[in-house]
C-alpha positions, 0 to 999 in steps of 0.5 A, a space after each residue: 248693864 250700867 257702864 260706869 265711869 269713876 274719878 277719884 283724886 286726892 291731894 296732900 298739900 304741905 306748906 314746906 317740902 316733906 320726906 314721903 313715906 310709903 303710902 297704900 291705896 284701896 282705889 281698884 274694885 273687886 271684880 264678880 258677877 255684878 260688876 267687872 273691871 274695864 279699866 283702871 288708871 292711877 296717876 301719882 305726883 311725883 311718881 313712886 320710886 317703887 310700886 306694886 299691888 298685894 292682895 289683903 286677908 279679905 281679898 282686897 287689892 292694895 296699891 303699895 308705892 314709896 318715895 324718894 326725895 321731897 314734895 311739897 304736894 302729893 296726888 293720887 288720881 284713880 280713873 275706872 271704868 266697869 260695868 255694873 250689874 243692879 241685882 235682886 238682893 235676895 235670890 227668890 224674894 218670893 220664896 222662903 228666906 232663913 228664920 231668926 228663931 232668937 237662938 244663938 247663935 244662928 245656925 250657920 253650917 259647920 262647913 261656914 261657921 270656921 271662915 264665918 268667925 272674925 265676921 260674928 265677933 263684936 268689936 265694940 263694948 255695949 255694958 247696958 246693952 242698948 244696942 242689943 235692944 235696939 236690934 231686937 226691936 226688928 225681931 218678932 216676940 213670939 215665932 219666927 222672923 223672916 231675915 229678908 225682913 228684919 235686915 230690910 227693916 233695919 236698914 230702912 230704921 236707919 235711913 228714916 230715923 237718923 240724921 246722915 251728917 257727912 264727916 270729913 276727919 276722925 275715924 267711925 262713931 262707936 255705935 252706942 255713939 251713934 244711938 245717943 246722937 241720932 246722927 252719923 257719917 256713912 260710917 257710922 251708920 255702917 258700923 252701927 248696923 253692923 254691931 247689930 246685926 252681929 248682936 243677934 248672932 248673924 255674920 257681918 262685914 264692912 264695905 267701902 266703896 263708891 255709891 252712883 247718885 244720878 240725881 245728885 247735883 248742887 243742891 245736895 238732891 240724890 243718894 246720900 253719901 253721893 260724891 265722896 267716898 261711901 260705906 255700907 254693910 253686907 250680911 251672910 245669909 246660907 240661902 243667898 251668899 253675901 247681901 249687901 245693905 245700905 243703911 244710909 239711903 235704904 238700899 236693899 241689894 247692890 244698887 248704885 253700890 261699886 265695891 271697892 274693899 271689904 273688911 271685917 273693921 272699917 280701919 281695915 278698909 281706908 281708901 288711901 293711908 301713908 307716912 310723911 317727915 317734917 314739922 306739924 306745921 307744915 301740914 296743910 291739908 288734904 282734898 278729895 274729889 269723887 266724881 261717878 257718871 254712868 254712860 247716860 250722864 256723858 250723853 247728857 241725860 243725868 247730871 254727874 255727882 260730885 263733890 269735895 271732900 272725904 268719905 262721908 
């Protein structure tokens, strides 16, 4: 089991001192089976006056802290250790995984459907229904389609035929935006994938987090989205619990993938969001640095990624 090593810090830079306001962070990941938390240490300049940890709706752990005084510079450093579990994405990928028959909805049990809900319903309008067509694309016109798959060939569309472009402000491209553009952050591809899946009736959510790119270095080689702050999707399938899908490099299963929070919308899942007083101009920036090594990267058999920058 993969021991891996993860450095998030974010700076606030401000051209005079501000008031800070409170501030939540989303930096600690979610314990299971396939990964399990050794330790985690946050560091912030200047300290909180107050801080404590709440659980969100999804289970999410979210750091609370509030300040006094002023500051002309506020940090964040998060630093995990945990051991990480690559898993099969499907639990017989041999066997018989649950058919897309085009009925709708799918046919979850009513013991799931209840608590499947907020994760069924679309949040993004599609009036000439592009990306309904654009999902059916995956499925069979005549008979059955197997869900492992049309979720396997949906991914991989993404990674082969958009172009992944990293985004360091704004919030996530609606998915019409992203099928017009054939570009996107992270997030978008996410989104997309997500809204499409939804289309066809099966229950979706979004997962921000950290992805480890052993080959990643300068020149940009290894897992897209490696250095920063990453993004996928996880689709509920009755037979396999929660499978995860990373459309920005074709990942099938939870490879590399360190799960940090999981939510129903992207703005629901910010690693870090907070308030400040003072005048527009003082504000002058923000920097993000994301660095994830395994154990082989510290004995100097990999190269580490990293990067500057916001999630991508």
């Amino acid at each position: 089991m993969p021991i891996l090593t993860i450095r998030h810090l974010t700076r606030y830079r401000y051209r005079n001192p501000v008031a800070l306001g409170e501030h939540r962070m989303m930096f600690r990941p979610r314990e299971s089976h396939d990964q399990r938390l050794l330790s985690h240490d946050l560091t912030i300049s200047p300290a909180p006056a107050r801080h404590h940890s709440v659980q969100d709706v999804f289970g999410n752990s979210v750091g609370v802290v509030g300040f006094t005084g002023r500051a002309s510079e506020l940090t964040f450093e998060s630093r995990v250790r945990l051991e990480h579990a690559p898993l099969p994405a499907f639990a017989d990928p041999d066997g018989e995984i649950e058919v897309y028959t085009g009925a709708m909805p799918f046919a979850y049990s009513p013991d799931d459907l209840p608590d499947l809900q907020s994760s069924l319903a679309r949040q993004h309008a599609d009036p000439e229904g592009l990306v309904d067509a654009w999902a059916r694309r995956f499925v069979k016109p005549v008979g059955k389609t197997r869900l492992q798959g049309l979720l396997s060939e949906m991914t991989q569309a993404i990674y082969a035929d958009f172009r992944y472009n990293t985004r360091l402000v704004g919030g996530a491209q609606t998915p019409v935006e992203t099928l017009a553009l054939g570009t996107g952050s992270c997030r978008d591809f996410a989104v997309l994938m997500i809204d499409a899946v939804r289309s066809l009736g099966l229950a979706a959510r979004f997962v921000s987090g950290y992805i480890y790119s052993p080959r990643f270095n300068r020149e940009g080689l290894g897992r897209l989205g490696g250095g920063h702050t990453h993004a996928w999707v996880r689709v509920y399938l009755p037979a396999c619990g929660w499978v995860e899908f990373d459309p920005t490099n074709g990942i099938v299963g939870n490879t590399d993938l360190v799960r940090v929070a999981i939510a129903r919308d992207p703005r629901q899942a910010v690693p870090l969001q907070g308030a400040w007083s003072g005048l527009a101009s003082d504000y002058l920036g923000m920097d993000v640095e994301v660095d994830v090594r395994s154990d082989f990267d510290i004995a100097g058999q990999y190269s580490p990624s990293w990067s500057v920058g916001m999630a991508g």
